[in-house]
N, C-alpha and C positions, 0 to 999 in steps of 0.2 A: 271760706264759707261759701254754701251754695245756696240756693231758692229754686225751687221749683212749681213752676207755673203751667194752666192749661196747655193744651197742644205739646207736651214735650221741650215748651222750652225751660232753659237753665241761665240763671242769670249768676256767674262767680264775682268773689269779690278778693281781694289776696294782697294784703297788707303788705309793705316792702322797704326796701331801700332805693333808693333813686340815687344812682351814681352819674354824672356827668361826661359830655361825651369825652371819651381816652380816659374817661376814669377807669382803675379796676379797684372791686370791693378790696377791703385788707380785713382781718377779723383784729384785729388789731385798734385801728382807725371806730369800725362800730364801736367800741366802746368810750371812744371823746364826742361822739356828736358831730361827726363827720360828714355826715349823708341827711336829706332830707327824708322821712316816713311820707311815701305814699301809696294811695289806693288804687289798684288795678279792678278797673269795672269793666268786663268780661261777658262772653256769652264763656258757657260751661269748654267748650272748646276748647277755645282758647286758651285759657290759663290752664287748664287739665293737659292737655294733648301737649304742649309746649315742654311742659314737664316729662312727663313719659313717655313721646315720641321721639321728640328733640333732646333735650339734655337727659335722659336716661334716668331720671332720679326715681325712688322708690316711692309709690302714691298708694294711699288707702282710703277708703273714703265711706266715713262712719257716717248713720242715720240719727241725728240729733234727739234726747228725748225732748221733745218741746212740745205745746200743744202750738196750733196755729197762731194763736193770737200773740204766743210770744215770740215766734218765729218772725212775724211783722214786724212788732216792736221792735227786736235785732235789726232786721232790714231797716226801719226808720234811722234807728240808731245809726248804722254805718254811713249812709246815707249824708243824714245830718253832720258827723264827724266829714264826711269827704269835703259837706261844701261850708264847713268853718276852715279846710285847711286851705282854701282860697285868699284868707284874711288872716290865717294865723298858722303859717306854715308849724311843721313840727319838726323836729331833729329825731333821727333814727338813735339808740343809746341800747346796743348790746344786751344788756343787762337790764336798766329799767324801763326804756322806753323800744319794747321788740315788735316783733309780730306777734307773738303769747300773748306777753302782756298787753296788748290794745284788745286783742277779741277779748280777754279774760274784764279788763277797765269797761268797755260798751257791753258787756255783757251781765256785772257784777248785780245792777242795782234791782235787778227782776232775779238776781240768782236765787235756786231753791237750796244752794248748798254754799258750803262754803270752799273757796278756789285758792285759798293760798297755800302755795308749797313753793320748795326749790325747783322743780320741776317747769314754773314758769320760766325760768332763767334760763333754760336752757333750750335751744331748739333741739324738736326731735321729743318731745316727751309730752305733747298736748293730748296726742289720743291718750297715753296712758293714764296721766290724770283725769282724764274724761272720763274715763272706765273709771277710775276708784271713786269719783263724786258721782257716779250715776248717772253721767248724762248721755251716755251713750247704752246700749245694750249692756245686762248684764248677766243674761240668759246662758252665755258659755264663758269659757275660761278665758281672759285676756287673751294668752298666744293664737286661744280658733276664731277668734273674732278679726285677732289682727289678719291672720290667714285668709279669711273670706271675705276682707275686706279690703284688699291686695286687689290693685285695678290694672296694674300695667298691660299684660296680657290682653285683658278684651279692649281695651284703648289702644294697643296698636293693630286690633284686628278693626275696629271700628273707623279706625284713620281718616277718610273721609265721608265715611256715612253723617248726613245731615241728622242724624237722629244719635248722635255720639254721646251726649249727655243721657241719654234713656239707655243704650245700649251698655256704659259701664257700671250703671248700675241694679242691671238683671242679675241676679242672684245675689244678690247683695243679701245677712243679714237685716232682719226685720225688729222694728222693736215690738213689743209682747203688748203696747197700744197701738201701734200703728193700724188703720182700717184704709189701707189704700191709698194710705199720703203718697206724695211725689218722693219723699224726703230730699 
């Protein structure tokens, strides 16, 4: 998740597993409670370009439908979860305790819809369920949204432009409320 704030900046957030040093993840292991869950607090850069520049992996980066004020609320929300895990670490759990499942848990209690599917179990299938509860654009067909919403490209063209959180997301679908949000 991102925030967008005056001047172009991007404040990310990106939920994880924390392996220990010479640890390597096992997909195996995530499923005992093996790794600690934590919060990666980010300028947009960072955690974007690291992805896409560095480890190659495929990023898309959809516009929330939210109005402001819940957009905050999320942001407190994350926020507050980051600094109870100071005093009550959490364990990573594949299956019920992921990255899915925490945005969908801080996210649930202001939800306008309802969020439960198999689809949280699984990484790789957040946008999709976004698009069928509505929270994301629902103006084109799931596959042209995914499509232009497909950043790799203008993130490695933007690589070191200070202005790299603004730049991946020029042309980005728009939501059909949107009046000039950062998103």
């Amino acid at each position: 998740m991102s925030w967008g704030f005056e001047d172009d900046q991007y404040l990310a957030i990106s939920i994880e597993t924390r392996t220990e040093k010479g640890e390597e993840y096992s997909a195996v292991r995530g499923f005992f409670r093996q790794y600690e869950l934590v919060f990666v607090v980010a300028d947009g850069r960072d955690v974007v370009r690291l992805r896409t520049n560095s480890r190659g992996e495929d990023i898309h980066v959809y516009r929330l439908d939210a109005p402001p004020a819940l957009a905050r609320t999320l942001l407190l929300r994350y926020l507050q979860e980051i600094n109870q895990l100071r005093t009550r670490p959490q364990r990573y759990n594949a299956l019920t305790d992921n990255c899915t499942t925490t945005i969908q848990r801080l996210a649930r209690s202001d939800a306008r819809r309802s969020w439960w599917s198999w689809k949280l179990f699984l990484n790789g299938y957040l946008d999709e369920l976004a698009y069928e509860r509505g929270a994301i654009d629902r103006s084109l067909p799931f596959a042209v949204l995914q499509g232009k919403s497909y950043i790799n490209e203008r993130a490695k063209a933007a690589n070191d432009d200070p202005r790299f959180s603004r730049r991946i997301r020029e042309g980005l679908p728009r939501m059909s409320s949107d009046r000039g949000s950062k998103g």
